[in-house]
C-alpha positions in Angstrom: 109.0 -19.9 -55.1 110.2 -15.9 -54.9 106.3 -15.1 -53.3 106.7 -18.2 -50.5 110.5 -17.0 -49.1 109.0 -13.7 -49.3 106.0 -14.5 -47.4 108.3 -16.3 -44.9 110.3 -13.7 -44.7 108.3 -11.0 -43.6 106.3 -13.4 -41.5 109.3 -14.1 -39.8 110.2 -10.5 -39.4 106.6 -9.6 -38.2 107.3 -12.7 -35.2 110.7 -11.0 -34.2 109.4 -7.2 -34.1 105.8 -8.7 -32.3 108.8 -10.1 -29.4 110.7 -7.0 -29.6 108.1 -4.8 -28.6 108.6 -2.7 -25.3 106.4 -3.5 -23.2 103.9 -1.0 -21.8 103.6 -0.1 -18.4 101.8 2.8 -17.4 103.1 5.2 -15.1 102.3 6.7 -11.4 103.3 9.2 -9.4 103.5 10.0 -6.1 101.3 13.2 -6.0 98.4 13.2 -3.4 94.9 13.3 -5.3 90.8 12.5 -4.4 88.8 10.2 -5.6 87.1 11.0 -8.7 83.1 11.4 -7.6 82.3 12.8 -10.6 83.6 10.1 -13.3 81.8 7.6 -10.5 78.7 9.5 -11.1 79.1 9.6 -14.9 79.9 5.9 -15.0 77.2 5.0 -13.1 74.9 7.2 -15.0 76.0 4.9 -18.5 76.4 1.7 -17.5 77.3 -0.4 -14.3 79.8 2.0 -11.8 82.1 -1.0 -11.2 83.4 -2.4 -14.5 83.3 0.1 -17.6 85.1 -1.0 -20.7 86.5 2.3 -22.8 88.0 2.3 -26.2 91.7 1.4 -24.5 91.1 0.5 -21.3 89.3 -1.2 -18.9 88.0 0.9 -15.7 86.1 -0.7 -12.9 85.4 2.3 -10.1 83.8 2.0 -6.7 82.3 4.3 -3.8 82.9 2.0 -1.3 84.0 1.8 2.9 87.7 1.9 1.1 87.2 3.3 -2.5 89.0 1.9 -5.3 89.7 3.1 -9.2 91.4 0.0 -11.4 92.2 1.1 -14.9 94.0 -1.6 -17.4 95.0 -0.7 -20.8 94.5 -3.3 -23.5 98.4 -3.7 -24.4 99.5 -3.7 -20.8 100.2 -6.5 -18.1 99.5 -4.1 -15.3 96.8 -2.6 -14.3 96.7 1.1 -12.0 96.0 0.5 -8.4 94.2 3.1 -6.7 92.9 2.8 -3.4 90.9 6.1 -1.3 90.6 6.7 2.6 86.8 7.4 3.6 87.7 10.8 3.5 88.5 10.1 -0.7 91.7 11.1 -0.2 94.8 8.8 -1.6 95.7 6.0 0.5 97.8 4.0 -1.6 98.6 3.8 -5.6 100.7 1.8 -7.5 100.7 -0.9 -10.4 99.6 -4.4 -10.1 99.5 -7.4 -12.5 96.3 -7.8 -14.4 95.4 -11.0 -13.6 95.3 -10.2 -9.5 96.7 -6.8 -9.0 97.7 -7.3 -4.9 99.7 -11.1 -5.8 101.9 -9.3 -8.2 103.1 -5.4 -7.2 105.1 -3.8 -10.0 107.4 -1.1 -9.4 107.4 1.3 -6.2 104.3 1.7 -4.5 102.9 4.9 -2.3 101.0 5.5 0.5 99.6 7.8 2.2 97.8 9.0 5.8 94.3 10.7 5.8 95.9 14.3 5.7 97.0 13.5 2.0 100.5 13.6 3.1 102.9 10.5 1.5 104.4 8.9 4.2 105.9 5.7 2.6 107.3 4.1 -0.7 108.0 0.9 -1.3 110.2 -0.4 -4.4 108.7 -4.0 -5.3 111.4 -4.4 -7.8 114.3 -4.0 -5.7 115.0 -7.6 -4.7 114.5 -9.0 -8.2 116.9 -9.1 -10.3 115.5 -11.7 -12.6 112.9 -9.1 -13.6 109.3 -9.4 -15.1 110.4 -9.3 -18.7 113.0 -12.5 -18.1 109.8 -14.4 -16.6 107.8 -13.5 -20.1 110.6 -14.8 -21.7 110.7 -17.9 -19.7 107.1 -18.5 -20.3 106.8 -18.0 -23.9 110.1 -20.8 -24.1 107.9 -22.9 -22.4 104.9 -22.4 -23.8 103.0 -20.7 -21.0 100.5 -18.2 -22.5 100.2 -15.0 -20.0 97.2 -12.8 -21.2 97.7 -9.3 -21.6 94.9 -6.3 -21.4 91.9 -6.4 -19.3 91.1 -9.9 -17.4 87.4 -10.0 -17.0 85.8 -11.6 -14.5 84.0 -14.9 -14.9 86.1 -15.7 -18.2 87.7 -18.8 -17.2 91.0 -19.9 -16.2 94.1 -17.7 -16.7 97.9 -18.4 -16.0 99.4 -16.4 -13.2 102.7 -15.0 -11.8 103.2 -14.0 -8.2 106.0 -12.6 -6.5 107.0 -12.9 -3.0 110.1 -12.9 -0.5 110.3 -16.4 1.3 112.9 -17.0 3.8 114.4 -13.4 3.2 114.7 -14.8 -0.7 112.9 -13.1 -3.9 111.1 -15.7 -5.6 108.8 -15.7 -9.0 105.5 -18.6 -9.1 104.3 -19.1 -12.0 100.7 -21.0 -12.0 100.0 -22.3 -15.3 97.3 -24.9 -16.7 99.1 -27.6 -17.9 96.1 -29.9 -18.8 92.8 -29.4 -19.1 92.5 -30.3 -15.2 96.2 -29.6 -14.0 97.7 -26.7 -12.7 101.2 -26.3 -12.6 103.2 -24.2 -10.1 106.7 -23.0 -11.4 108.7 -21.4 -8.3 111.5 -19.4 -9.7 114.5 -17.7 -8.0 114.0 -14.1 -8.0 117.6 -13.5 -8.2 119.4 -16.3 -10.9 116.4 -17.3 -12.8 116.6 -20.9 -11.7 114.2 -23.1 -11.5 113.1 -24.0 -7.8 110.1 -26.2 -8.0 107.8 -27.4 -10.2 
C-alpha cells in the first residue's frame, strides 16, 4: 500500500513539474549578419542542404533567389526565422511557430534594407495580452495536443495556432483535429481569452 501512494505521489509530482516547466524560446537579436555559405556548403557536402537534423535541433538551409536558414530546437515551439537579400545580407529575422513559422510570429521581428542597416521592428506580442502560454493552457484543458520540436514534412496532420488582427482586434485560431476527418477551428480573443467561434 506504502509503494502505490508513493508511486502516485511522485507520479503526480513528475505531471506538475513536466507543466511547470518554462518554456524555451530561443532568442534573436537585432544585429546585421550574412548568410552562412560555408555551413550551406558543409551541409550540403553531408547530407541534403535543405533539411539537416543535429543532435538538438532541426536546420533546414537554402541558397536560394531569397535565402533562408530555419533552425528548431527539439524542446521549443518556435523555430528561428532567418531570411537573406541576394546580396546574403539580413533581410529579416525573428521567431515563428514550428508548425508554420510566417502564420504564427513570436516576439519582435527585424528587418533590414540591402546595405545591412535595420530599418524596422515589429513587436508581434504587443496586442495580445492573452499570451501564447494561456493558449497552451487552454489547449491542454481541452485536450488539444500541440507538438513541440521539429515538425517534419510529410508527417501527417498537426494541430495549429495562428494569430492575426481582424477588424483592428487581436485574435488566437486554434485548428485542431477533432475526428479522424474533422478539423476544428477555435477563434480566441487575443485580449480576454474568450472564446469567439468554434
Amino acid at each position: 500500500m506504502i509503494k502505490c501512494v508513493f508511486i502516485l505521489v511522485l507520479a503526480i509530482n513528475i505531471s506538475c513539474n513536466a507543466q511547470n516547466k518554462p518554456l524555451m524560446i530561443p532568442e534573436i537579436d537585432n544585429k546585421f549578419e550574412k548568410f552562412d555559405n560555408d555551413l550551406y556548403d558543409e551541409l550540403s557536402m553531408k547530407n541534403h542542404p535543405n533539411i539537416t537534423p543535429s543532435d538538438s535541433s532541426y536546420i533546414e538551409i537554402a541558397r536560394l533567389q531569397e535565402s533562408r536558414y530555419f533552425n528548431t530546437s527539439k524542446d521549443s515551439y518556435f523555430t528561428i526565422v532567418k531570411l537573406y537579400h541576394q546580396n546574403f545580407n539580413i533581410k529579416k529575422k525573428g521567431l515563428g511557430f514550428n508548425v508554420a513559422p510566417f502564420t504564427f510570429k513570436k516576439g519582435v521581428w527585424y528587418e533590414f534594407d540591402e546595405q545591412g542597416n535595420l530599418i524596422k521592428e515589429t513587436d508581434y506580442d504587443q496586442p495580445f495580452t492573452f499570451t501564447f502560454e494561456d493558449i497552451l493552457k487552454f489547449c491542454e484543458k481541452h485536450g488539444i495536443k500541440i507538438d513541440i520540436g521539429p515538425i517534419l514534412p510529410n508527417t501527417g496532420w498537426h494541430n495549429d495556432i495562428f494569430r492575426d488582427i481582424q477588424n483592428g482586434k487581436p485574435i488566437w485560431r486554434i485548428e485542431h483535429l477533432k475526428k479522424t476527418n474533422l478539423v476544428e477551428v477555435i477563434k480566441i480573443d487575443g485580449v480576454t481569452g474568450k472564446v469567439l467561434e468554434t
